[in-house]
C-alpha positions as a Python dict, from the first residue, in 0.01 Angstrom:
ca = {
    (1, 'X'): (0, 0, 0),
    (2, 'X'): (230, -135, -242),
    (3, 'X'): (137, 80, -518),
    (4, 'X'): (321, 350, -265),
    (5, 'X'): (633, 194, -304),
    (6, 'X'): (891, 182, -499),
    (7, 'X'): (1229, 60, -567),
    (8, 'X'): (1415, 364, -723),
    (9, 'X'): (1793, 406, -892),
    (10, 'X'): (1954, 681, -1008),
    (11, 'X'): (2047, 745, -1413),
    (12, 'X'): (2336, 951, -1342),
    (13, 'X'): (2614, 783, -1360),
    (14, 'X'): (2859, 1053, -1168),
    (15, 'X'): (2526, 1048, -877),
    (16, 'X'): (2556, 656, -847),
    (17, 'X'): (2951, 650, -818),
    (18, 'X'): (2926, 885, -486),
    (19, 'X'): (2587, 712, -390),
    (20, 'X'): (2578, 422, -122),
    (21, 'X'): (2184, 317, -195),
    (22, 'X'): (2110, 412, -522),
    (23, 'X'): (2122, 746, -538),
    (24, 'X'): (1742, 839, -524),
    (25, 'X'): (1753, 1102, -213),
    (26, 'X'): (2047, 1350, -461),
    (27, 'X'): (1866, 1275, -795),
    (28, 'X'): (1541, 1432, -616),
    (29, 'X'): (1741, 1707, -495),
    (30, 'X'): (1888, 1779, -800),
    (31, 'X'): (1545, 1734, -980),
    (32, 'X'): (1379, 2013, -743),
    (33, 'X'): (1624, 2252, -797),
    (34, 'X'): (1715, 2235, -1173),
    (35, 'X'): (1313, 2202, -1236),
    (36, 'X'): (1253, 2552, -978),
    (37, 'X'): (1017, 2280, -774),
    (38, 'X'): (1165, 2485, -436),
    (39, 'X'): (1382, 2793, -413),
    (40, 'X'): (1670, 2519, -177),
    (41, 'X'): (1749, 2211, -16),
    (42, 'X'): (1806, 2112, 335),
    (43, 'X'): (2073, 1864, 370),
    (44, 'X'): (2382, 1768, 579),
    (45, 'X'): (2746, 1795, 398),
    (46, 'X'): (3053, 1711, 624),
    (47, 'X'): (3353, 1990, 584),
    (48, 'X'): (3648, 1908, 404),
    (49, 'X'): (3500, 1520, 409),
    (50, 'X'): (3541, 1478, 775),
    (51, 'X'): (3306, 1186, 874),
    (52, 'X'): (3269, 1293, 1243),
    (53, 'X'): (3182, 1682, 1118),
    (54, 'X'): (2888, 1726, 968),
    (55, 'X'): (2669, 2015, 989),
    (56, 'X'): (2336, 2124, 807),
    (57, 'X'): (2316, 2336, 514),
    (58, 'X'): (2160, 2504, 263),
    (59, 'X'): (2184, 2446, -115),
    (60, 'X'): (2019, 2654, -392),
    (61, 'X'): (2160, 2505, -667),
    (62, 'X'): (2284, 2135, -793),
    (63, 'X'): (2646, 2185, -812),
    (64, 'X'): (2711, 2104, -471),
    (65, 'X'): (2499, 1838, -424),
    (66, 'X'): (2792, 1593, -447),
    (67, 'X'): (2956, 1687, -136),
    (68, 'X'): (2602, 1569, 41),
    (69, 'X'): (2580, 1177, -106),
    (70, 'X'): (2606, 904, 144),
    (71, 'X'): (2484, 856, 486),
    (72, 'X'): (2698, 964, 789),
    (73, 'X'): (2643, 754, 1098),
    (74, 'X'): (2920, 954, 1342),
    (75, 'X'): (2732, 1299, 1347),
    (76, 'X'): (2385, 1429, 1448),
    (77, 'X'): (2350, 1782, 1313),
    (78, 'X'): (2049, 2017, 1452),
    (79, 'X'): (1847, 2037, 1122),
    (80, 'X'): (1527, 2102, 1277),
    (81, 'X'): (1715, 2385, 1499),
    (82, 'X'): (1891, 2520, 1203),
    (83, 'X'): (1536, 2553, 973),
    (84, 'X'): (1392, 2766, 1205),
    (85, 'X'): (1657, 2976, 1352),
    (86, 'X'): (1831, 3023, 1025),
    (87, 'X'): (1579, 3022, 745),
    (88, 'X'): (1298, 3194, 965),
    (89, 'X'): (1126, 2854, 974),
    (90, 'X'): (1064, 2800, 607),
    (91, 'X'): (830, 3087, 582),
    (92, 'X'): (1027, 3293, 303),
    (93, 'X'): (1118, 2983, 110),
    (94, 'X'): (1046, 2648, -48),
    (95, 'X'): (1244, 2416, 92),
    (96, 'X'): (1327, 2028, 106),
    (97, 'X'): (1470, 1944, 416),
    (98, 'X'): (1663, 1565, 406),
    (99, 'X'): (1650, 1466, 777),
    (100, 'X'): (1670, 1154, 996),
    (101, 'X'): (1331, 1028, 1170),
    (102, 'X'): (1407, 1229, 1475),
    (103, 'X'): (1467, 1568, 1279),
    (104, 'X'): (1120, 1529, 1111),
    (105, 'X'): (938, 1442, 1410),
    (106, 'X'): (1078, 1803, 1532),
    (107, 'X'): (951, 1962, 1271),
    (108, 'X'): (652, 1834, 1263),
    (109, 'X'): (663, 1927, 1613),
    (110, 'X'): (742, 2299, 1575),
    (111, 'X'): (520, 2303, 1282),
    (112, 'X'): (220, 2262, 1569),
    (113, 'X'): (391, 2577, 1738),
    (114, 'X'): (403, 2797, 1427),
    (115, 'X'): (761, 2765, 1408),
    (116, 'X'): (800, 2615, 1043),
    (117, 'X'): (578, 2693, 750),
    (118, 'X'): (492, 2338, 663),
    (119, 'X'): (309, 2473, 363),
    (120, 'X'): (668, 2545, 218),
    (121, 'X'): (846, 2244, 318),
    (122, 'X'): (879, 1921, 128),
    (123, 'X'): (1016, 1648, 332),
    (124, 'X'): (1228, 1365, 246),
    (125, 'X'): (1340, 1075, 555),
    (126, 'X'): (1553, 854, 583),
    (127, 'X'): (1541, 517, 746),
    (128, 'X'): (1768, 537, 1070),
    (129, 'X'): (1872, 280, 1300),
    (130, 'X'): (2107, 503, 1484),
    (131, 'X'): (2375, 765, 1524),
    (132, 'X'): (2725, 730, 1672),
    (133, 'X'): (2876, 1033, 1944),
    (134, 'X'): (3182, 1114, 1707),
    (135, 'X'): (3504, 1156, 1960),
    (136, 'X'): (3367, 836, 2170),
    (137, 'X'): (3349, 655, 1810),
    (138, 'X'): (3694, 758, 1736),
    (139, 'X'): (3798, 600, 2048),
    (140, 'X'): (3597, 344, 1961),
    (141, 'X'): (3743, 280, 1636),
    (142, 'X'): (4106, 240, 1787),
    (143, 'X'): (4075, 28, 2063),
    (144, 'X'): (3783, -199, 1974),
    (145, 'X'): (3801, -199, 1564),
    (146, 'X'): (4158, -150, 1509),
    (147, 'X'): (4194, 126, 1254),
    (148, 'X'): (4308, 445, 1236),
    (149, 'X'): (3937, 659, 1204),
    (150, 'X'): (4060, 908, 876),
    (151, 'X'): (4095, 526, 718),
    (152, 'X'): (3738, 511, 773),
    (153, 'X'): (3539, 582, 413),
    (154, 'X'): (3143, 447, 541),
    (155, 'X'): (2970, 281, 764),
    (156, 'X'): (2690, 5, 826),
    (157, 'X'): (2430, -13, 1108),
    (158, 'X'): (2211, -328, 1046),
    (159, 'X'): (2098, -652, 1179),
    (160, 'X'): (2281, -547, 1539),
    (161, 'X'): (2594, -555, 1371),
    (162, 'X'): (2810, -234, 1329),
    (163, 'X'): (3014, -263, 1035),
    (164, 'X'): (3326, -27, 902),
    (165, 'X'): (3410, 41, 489),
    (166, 'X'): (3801, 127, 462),
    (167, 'X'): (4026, 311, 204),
    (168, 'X'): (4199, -13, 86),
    (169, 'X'): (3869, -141, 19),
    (170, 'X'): (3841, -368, 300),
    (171, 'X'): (3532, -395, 582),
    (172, 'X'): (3545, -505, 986),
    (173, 'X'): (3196, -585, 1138),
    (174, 'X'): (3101, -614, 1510),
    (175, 'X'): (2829, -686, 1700),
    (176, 'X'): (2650, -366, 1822),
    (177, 'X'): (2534, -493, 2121),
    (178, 'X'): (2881, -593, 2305),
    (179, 'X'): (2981, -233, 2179),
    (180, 'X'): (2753, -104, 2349),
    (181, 'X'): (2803, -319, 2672),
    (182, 'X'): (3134, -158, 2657),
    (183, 'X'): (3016, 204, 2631),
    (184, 'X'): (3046, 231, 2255),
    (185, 'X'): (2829, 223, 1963),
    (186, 'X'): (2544, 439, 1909),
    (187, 'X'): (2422, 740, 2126),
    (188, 'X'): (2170, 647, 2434),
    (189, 'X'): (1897, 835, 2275),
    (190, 'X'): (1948, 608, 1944),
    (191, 'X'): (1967, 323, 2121),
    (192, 'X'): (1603, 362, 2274),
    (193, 'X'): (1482, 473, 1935),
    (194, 'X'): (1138, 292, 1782),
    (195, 'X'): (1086, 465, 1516),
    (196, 'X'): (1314, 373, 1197),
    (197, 'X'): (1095, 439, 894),
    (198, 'X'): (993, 830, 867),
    (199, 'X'): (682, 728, 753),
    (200, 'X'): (532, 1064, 860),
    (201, 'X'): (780, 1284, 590),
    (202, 'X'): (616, 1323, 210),
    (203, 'X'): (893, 1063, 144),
    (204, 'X'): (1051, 787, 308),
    (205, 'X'): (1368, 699, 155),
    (206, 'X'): (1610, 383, 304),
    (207, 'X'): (1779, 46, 205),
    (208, 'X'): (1534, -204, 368),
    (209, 'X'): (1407, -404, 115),
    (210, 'X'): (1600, -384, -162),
    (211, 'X'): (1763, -733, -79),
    (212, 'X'): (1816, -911, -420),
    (213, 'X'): (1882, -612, -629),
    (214, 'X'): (2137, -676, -871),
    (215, 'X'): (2256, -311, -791),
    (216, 'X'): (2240, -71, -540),
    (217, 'X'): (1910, 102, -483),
    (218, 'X'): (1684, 296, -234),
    (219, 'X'): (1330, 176, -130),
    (220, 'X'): (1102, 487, -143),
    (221, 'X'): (732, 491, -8),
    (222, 'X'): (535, 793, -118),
    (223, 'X'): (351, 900, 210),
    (224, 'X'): (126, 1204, 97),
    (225, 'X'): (78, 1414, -246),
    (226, 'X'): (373, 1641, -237),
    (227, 'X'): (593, 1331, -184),
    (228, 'X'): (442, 1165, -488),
    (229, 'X'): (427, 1508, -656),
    (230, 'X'): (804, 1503, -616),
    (231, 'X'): (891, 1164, -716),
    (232, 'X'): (692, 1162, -1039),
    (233, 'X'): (835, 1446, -1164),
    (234, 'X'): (1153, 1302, -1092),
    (235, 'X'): (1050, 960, -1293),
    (236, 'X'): (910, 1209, -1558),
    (237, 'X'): (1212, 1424, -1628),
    (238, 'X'): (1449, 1070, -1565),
    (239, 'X'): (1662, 1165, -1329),
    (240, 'X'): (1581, 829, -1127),
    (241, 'X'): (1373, 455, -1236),
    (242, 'X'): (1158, 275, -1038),
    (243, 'X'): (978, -52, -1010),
    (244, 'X'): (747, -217, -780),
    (245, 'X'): (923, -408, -482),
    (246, 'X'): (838, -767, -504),
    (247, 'X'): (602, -935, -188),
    (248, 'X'): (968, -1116, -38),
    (249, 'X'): (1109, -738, -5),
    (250, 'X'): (776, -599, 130),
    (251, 'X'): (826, -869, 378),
    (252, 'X'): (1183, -834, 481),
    (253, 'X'): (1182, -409, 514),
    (254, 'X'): (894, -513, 772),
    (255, 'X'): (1071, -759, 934),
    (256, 'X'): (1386, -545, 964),
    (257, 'X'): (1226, -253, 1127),
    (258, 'X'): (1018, -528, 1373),
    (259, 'X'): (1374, -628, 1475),
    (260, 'X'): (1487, -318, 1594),
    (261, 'X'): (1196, -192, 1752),
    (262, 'X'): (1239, -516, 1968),
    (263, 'X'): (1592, -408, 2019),
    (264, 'X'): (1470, -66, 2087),
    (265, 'X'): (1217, -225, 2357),
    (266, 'X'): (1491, -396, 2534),
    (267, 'X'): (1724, -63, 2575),
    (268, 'X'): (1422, 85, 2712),
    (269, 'X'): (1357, -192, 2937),
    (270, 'X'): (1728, -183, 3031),
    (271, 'X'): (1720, 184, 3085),
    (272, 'X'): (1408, 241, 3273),
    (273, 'X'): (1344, -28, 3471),
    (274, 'X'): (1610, 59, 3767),
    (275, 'X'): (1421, 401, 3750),
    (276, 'X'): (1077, 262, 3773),
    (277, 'X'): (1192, 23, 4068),
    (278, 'X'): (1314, 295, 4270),
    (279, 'X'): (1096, 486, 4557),
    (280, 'X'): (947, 755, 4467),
    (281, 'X'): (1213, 951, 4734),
    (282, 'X'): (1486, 728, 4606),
    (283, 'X'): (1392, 879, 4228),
    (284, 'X'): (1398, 1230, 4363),
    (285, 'X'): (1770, 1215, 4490),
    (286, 'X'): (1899, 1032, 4220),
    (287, 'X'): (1734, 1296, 3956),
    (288, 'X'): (1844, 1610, 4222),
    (289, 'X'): (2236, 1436, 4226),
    (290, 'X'): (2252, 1434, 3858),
    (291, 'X'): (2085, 1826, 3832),
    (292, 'X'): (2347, 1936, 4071),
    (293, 'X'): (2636, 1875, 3833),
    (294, 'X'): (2493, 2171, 3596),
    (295, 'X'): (2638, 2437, 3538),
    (296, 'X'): (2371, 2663, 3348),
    (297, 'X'): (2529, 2686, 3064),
    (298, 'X'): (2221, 2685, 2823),
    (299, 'X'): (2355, 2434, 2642),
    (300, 'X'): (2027, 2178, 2673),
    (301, 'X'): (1810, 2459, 2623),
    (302, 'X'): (1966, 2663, 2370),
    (303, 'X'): (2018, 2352, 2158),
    (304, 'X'): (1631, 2141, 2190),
    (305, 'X'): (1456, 2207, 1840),
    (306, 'X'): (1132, 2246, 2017),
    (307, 'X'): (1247, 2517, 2317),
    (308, 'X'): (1116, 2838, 2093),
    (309, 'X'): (996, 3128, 2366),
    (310, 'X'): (1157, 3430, 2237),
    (311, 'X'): (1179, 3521, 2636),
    (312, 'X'): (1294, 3204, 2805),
    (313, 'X'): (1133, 3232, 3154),
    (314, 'X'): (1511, 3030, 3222),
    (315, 'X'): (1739, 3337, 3184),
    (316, 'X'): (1841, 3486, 3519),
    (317, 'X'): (1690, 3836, 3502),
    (318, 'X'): (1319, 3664, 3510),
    (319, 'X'): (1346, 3685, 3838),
    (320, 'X'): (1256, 3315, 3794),
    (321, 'X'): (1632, 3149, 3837),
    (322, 'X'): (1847, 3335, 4070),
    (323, 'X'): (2142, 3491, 3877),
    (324, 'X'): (2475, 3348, 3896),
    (325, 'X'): (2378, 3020, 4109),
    (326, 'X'): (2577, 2737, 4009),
    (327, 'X'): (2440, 2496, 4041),
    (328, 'X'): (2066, 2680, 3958),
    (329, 'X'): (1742, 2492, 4170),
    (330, 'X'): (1603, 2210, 4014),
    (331, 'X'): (1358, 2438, 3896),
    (332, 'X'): (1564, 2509, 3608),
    (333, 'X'): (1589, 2149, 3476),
    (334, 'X'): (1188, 2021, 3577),
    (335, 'X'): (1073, 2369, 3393),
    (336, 'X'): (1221, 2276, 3055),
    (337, 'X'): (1112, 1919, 3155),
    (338, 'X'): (750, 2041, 3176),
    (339, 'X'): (769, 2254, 2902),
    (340, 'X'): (862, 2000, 2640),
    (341, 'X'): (816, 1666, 2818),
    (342, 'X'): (526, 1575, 2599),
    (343, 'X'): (647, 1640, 2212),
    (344, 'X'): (1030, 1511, 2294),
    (345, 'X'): (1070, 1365, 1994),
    (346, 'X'): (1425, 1145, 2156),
    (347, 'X'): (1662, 1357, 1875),
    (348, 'X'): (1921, 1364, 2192),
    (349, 'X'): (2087, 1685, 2129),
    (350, 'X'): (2029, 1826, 2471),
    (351, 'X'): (2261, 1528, 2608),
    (352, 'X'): (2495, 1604, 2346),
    (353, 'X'): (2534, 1974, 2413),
    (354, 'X'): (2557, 1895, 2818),
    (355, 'X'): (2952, 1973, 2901),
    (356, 'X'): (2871, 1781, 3232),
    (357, 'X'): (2708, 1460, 3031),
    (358, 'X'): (2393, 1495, 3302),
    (359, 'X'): (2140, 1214, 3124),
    (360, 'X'): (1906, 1466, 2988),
    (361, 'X'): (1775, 1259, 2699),
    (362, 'X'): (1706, 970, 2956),
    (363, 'X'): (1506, 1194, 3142),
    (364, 'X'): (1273, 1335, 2902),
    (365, 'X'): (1212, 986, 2684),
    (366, 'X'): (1151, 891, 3049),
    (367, 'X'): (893, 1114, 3091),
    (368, 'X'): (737, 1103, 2716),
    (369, 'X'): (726, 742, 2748),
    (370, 'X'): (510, 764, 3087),
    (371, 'X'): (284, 1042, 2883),
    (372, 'X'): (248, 827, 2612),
    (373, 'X'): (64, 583, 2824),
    (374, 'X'): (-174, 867, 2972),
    (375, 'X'): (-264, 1040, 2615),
    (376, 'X'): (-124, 816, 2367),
    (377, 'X'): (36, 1099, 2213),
    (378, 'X'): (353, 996, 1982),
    (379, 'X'): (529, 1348, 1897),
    (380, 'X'): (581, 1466, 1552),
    (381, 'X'): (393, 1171, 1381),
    (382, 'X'): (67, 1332, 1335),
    (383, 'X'): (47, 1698, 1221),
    (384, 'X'): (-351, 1764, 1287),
    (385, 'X'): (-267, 1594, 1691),
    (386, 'X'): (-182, 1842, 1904),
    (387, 'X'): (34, 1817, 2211),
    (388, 'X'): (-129, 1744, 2529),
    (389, 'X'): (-1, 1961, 2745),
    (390, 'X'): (-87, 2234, 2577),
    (391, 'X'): (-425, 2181, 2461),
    (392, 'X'): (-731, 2035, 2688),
    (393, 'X'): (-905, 1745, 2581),
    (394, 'X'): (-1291, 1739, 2565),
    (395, 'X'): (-1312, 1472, 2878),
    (396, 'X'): (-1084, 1693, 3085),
    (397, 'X'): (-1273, 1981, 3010),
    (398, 'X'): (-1609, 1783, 3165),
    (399, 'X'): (-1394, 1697, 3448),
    (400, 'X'): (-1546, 1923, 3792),
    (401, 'X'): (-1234, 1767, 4017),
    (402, 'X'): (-922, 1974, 4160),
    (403, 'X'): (-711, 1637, 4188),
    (404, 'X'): (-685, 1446, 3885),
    (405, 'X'): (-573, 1086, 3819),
    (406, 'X'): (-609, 1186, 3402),
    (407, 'X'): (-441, 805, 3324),
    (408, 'X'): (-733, 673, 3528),
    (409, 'X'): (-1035, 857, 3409),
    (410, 'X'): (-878, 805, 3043),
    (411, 'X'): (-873, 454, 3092),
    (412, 'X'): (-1246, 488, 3217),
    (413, 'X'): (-1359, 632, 2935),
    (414, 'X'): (-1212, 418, 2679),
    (415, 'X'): (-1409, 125, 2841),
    (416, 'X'): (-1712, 289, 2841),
    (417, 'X'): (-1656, 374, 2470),
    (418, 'X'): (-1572, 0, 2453),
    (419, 'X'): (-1905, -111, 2631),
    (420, 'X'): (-2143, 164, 2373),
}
């Protein structure tokens, strides 16, 4: 496994002044497009260096690529959306698409639905351990922090503590937990995250591991053939050097990312539990309360990477959802529910698009967690799985029953399996 992983630097010196780890992610960039590798680059670049603006876009040359170094925890732009709205899905171009964990998982996801030419997409994750909603974190960054948020020049999320990089060169660090006790920190969706290493891209990219480095650098692990195809022509042409992480740095990278998915297990805990412990009634009018604060806007829908149907059965003249009927049945919500409940992949933009702040990404990471245990089905980490409500499995196909209890007759049949 080792021999997958790397510590990496950047050799340009004007990369590794802008960089924050190293530089690795824009040297590959800048590789693939100087070298014709892809025909442009998928990345996120904040306007006019606002750190609480920063939307997706598309590069087919170097000379930008400045303008996209560093990480930027107070956004969470739609790459996944913009891919296959805007550039047709990747099927007229080679592309390398830079994402968060959540943003590859969705298009792995939409790659299972035809939606994005995976054939022309290289993809390059990052390690994530959260984003931050940006007018709450400017609130945030007032009142709890003490700072005036254009002061604000980076950002730290690590080890549960949340920790700020100012102009005058000075840092403030607090503990992301009492944040978030406060209604702070990082967006619910985050917050319930597991999954921190996109180990599912060609290439995972983060800081994890690189403890004891004498400079900054990125950890990379190669995770299939056009990742390594990628990286060794960058090592080739030197735009970036590598080494072999040592068996202490192997060691802590897995620790780290252990850590949070305990602290990921207790937000779930924290979250679901009152829902589990209600009645089954009780569940119903607490989910029918929150639906009848929506205003059918869209919003949800329009902005879900996975929601694709050219003809939404949602809009009004389906004869489907009664036109101008505010607020529309709770057949509007529980249709997108069961339309997408099983590949959620927990990005949260539905929540973030809500005008009414309804808990939409509680409610599907609700429901994917409860499908999970039923088909063990984790969406968008496995390209050749496909998503269970969609496609019949070969037990439920031998099934003669009209009622089914599928988590029962699954569990069944693993323990005969077991007993053969």
């Amino acid at each position: 496994m080792s021999d997958d992983m790397y510590i990496a630097r950047s050799v340009d010196e004007d990369i590794l002044a802008i960089a924050e780890s190293g530089g690795v992610v824009t040297s590959l960039l800048k590789c693939a497009l100087e070298q014709s590798m892809v025909d442009g680059v998928v990345t996120v670049q904040s306007p006019n260096r606002d750190r609480f603006a920063a939307v997706p876009t598309l590069l087919t040359g170097p000379e930008r690529l400045p303008d996209t170094a560093g990480s930027l925890h107070s956004t969470a732009p739609n790459i996944a959306r913009f891919v296959k709205e805007y550039l047709d899905g990747a099927s007229n171009m080679k592309l390398i698409i830079v994402g968060k964990p959540c943003d590859i998982r969705a298009i792995i996801e939409l790659e299972k639905r035809s939606q994005i030419n995976r054939d022309n997409v290289t993809l390059i994750g990052l390690n994530c351990t959260g984003t931050l909603p940006p007018s709450r974190t400017k609130i945030m960054l007032v009142e709890e922090f003490g700072v005036d948020p254009d002061d604000v020049v980076g950002e730290d999320i690590d080890d549960g503590k949340l920790t700020i990089f100012l102009k005058d060169g000075s840092s403030k660090t607090m503990d992301l937990t009492e944040l978030e006790e406060k209604g702070y920190g990082r967006r619910d969706n985050c917050r319930r995250c597991e999954v921190n290493i996109p180990v599912f891209a060609d290439l995972a990219c983060g800081k994890w591991g690189t403890e004891g480095e004498e400079e900054k650098s990125t950890f990379v692990q190669i995770c299939s053939e056009k990742g390594r195809a990628l990286f060794e022509k960058a090592l080739d042409g030197e735009y970036i050097q590598a080494k072999q992480p040592s068996t202490e740095q192997l060691e802590i990278r897995q620790k780290k990312d252990e850590a949070e998915q305990a602290r990921a297990a207790v937000a779930r805990e924290t979250d679901f539990k009152p829902i589990d412990e209600m009645s089954l009634h009780e569940r119903q009018d607490y989910w029918l309360k929150e639906f009848s604060k929506c205003i059918k806007c869209y919003g949800c829908r329009d902005a879900c990477p996975i929601c694709y149907c050219e003809h939404c059965l949602l809009e009004a003249d389906r004869n489907f959802v009664k036109a101008g009927e505010i607020p529309p049945s709770a057949t509007f919500p529980l249709t997108r529910l069961a339309h997408i409940a099983d590949s959620c992949v927990n990005c949260g933009q539905c929540q973030d698009a809500c005008p009414m702040e309804l808990p939409l990404a509680k409610l599907f990471n609700y429901q994917n967690w409860k499908l999970r245990d039923i088909f063990e089905y984790v969406p968008g980490v496995d390209s050749d799985q496909s998503p269970p409500l969609v496609n019949a499995m070969d037990i439920e196909m031998r099934i003669d029953d009209t009622f089914l209890d599928i988590a029962a007759i699954l569990r069944k049949d693993k323990a005969k399996q077991t007993d053969g």
